[in-house]
C-alpha positions, -999 to 999 in steps of 0.1 A, spaced: -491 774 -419 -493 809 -412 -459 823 -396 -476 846 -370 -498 809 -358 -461 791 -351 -443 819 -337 -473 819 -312 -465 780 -307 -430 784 -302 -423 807 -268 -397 835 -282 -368 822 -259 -335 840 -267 -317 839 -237 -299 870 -225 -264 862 -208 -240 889 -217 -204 881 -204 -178 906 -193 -161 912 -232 -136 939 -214 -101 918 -206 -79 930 -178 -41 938 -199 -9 935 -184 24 942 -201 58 937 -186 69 933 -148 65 906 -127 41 877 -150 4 872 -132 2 843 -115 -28 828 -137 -5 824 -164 15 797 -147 -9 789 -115 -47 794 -129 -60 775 -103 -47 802 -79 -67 828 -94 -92 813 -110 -105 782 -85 -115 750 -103 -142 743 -80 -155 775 -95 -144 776 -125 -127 760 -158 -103 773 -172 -73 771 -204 -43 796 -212 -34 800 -239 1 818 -259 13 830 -289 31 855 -310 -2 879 -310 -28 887 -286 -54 871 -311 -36 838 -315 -31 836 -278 -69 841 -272 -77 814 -293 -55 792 -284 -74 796 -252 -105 793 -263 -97 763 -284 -83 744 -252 -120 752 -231 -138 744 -261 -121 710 -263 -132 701 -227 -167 695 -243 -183 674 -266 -180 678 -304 -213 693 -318 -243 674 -330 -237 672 -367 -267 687 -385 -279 691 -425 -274 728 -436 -309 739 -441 -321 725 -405 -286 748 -391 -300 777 -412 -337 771 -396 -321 770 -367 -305 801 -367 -335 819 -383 -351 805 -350 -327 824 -327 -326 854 -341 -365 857 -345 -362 846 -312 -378 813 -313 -351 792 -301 -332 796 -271 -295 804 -275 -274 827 -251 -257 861 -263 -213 854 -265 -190 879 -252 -167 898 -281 -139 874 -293 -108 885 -315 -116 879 -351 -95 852 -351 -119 832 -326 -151 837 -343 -138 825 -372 -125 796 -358 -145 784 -332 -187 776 -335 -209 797 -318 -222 776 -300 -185 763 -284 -183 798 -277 -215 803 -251 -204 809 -217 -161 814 -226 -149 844 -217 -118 861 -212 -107 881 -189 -74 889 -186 -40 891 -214 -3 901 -203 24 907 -231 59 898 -222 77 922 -243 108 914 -237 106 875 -256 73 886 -274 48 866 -261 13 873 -253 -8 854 -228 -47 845 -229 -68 831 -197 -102 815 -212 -126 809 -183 -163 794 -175 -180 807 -141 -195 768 -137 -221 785 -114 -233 811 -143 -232 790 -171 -247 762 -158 -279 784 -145 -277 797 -184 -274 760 -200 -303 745 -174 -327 775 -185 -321 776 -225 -327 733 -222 -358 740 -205 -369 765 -226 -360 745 -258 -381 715 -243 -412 734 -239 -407 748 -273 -407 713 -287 -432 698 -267 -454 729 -279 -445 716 -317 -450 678 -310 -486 689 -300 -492 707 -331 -486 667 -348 -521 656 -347 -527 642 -387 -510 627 -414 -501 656 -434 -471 676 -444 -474 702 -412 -473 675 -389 -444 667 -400 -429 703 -408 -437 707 -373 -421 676 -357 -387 679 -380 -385 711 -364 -390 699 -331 -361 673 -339 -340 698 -349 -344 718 -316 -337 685 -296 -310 682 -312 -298 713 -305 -306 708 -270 -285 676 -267 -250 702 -276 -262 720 -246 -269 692 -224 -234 675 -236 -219 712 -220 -241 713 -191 -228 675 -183 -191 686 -185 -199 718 -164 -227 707 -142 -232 669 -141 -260 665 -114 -281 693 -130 -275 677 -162 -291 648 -148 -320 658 -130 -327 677 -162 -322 643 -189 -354 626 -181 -379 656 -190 -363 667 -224 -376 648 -253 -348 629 -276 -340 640 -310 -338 599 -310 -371 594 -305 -386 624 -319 -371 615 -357 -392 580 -353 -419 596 -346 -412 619 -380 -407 589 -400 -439 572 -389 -459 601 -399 -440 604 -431 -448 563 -436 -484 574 -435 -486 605 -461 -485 585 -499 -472 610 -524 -487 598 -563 -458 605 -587 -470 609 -625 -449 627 -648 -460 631 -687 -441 620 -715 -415 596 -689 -415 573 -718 -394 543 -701 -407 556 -661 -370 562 -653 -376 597 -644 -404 594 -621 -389 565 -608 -360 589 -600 -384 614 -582 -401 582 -561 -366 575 -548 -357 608 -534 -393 613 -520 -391 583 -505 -360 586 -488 -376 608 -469 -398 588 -457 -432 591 -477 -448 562 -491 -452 568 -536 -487 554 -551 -503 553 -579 -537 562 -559 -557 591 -578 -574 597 -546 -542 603 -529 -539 633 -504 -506 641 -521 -491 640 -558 -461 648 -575 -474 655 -611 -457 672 -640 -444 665 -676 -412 661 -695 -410 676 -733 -375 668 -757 -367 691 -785 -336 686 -808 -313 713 -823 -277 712 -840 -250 727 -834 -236 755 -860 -212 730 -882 -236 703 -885 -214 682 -863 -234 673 -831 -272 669 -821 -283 688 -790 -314 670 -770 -328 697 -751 -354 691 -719 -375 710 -697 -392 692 -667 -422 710 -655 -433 697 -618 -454 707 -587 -464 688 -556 -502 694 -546 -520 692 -517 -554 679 -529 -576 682 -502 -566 719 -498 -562 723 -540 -533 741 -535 -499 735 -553 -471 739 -528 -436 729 -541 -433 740 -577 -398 724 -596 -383 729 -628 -353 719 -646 -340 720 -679 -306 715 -697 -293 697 -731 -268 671 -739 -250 661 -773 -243 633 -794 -235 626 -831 -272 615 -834 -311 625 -820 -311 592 -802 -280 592 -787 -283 625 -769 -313 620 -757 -303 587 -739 -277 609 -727 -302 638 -715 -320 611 -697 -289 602 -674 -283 638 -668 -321 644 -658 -319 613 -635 -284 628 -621 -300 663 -616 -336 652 -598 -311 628 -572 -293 663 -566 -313 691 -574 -344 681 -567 -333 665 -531 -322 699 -521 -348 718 -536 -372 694 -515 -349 692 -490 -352 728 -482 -391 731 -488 -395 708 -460 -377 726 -438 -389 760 -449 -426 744 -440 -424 751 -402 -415 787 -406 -444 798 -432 
């Protein structure tokens, strides 16, 4: 896939939603009456709110923010290559997310982005005289609900747009629906939010956004469909292609022996001995040379390599032990090496 053909699938969505960063401060005299009323100030039918104090204005402030953020939902749990797709997304602009207002340093180090859309805060006293400062951390429920119910709908179209892009069995397809699970799943943090904030929108809105749910069946059906031949030279007992087949596999992709295969996972395996200075040990060194290939295209797509040695007072015996370690490194390696090539498909 050509990165200028998905950009134009997925609308460029960043939503813009800048919050007043500029805090009213107070210091000394008569204590606001937020600080011990909110509700006064800041009306809950309008908004939510948490105050938070400490010894320093940035521990008060995220104190604050902590005690808003808790009001919603943990976040959607998510592997680290699909959170750094995601962010690629929003910055390119392919993802909808929502500008956050500026935060002590304390706050964004702390808190997720993403508990951090909407918060803002707007006013601080100190009380000098027993050292105390004093955050407010508010949501405007009518603001940041419009804001929530706009990036959801946006995100929807964007993975509706990908889900019609799924029309074979073949790697894109399924580059392009992972992404669109990821996005879902994005989209269900915004809609646990928009729930707390904004429950009736938050319902009118459930029933037209895909599921992440659903979505990742779909995935795994088309992966069920792609078989991937695995053949690796020189795999004497088949351990290590067998250790190959199981992390291709767990992704969902059938293995075959099938030469006619759309897919295969072909590559070799060579051992070479050396010892070490004082005659003691017996190095087994390896390389593993592999690449998957896309046959009906000819092309090779996911090159791999690894290499390493192990010891032992014999040839035999470090070789049985380079074995383990090769069978150790493609169930870690190699998973995250592939891992990441999958998701890296959707933004070529």
């Amino acid at each position: 896939m050509q990165k200028k053909h998905f950009i134009a699938i997925v609308t460029a969505v960043a939503a813009a939603f800048t919050l007043n960063a500029k805090a009213t401060p107070a210091k000394g005299g008569k204590a606001p009456a937020w600080i011990n009323t909110p509700a006064k100030v800041y009306p809950a039918e309008k908004y939510m709110y948490s105050v938070g104090n400490a010894g320093d204005r940035g521990s008060a402030e995220l104190k604050a923010v902590q005690g808003l953020a808790a009001m919603f939902s943990q976040n959607i749990d998510s592997d680290t290559t699909a959170e750094k797709r995601l962010l690629q997304g929003m910055a390119d602009g392919t993802v909808a997310t929502a500008s956050i207002a500026s935060f002590d340093m304390k706050v964004t180090r702390t808190v997720s982005q993403s508990d951090l859309i909407g918060i803002e805060i707007p006013e601080y006293y100190q009380d000098e005289k027993h050292s105390v400062w004093y955050a407010i951390a508010v949501i405007d429920k009518g603001k940041v609900s419009a804001l929530y119910e706009d990036m959801i709908k946006k995100n929807n179209e964007s993975v509706q747009k990908l889900l019609s892009k799924v029309t074979d069995a073949s790697l894109d397809s399924y580059a392009f629906c992972d992404y669109a699970a990821d996005i879902a799943r994005l989209n269900e943090g915004y809609m646990a939010r928009l729930t707390v904030i904004n429950s009736d929108a938050a319902a009118r809105l459930q029933s037209s956004c895909k599921s992440s749910k659903d979505i990742k069946i779909t995935l795994m059906e088309i992966a069920g469909k792609i078989p991937v031949r695995v053949s690796i030279e020189n795999d004497e007992d088949g351990n290590i292609a067998a250790a190959f087949s199981d992390v291709i596999t767990s992704h969902g992709f059938k293995t075959t022996k099938d030469s006619l295969s759309r897919y295969s996972f072909t590559g070799s395996v060579k051992f070479s001995e050396s010892k070490t200075s004082d005659g003691t040990n017996v190095h087994c060194r390896y390389e593993i040379t592999t690449y998957l290939k896309d046959n009906a295209k000819g092309t090779e797509l996911f090159p791999f390599t690894l290499t390493g040695r192990d010891a032992h007072v014999d040839f035999a015996g470090a070789k049985i032990r380079a074995k383990k370690s090769i069978e150790k490194k493609i169930k870690s390696d190699f998973n995250a090496k592939f891992s990441g090539y999958l998701k890296q498909l959707s933004a070529d």
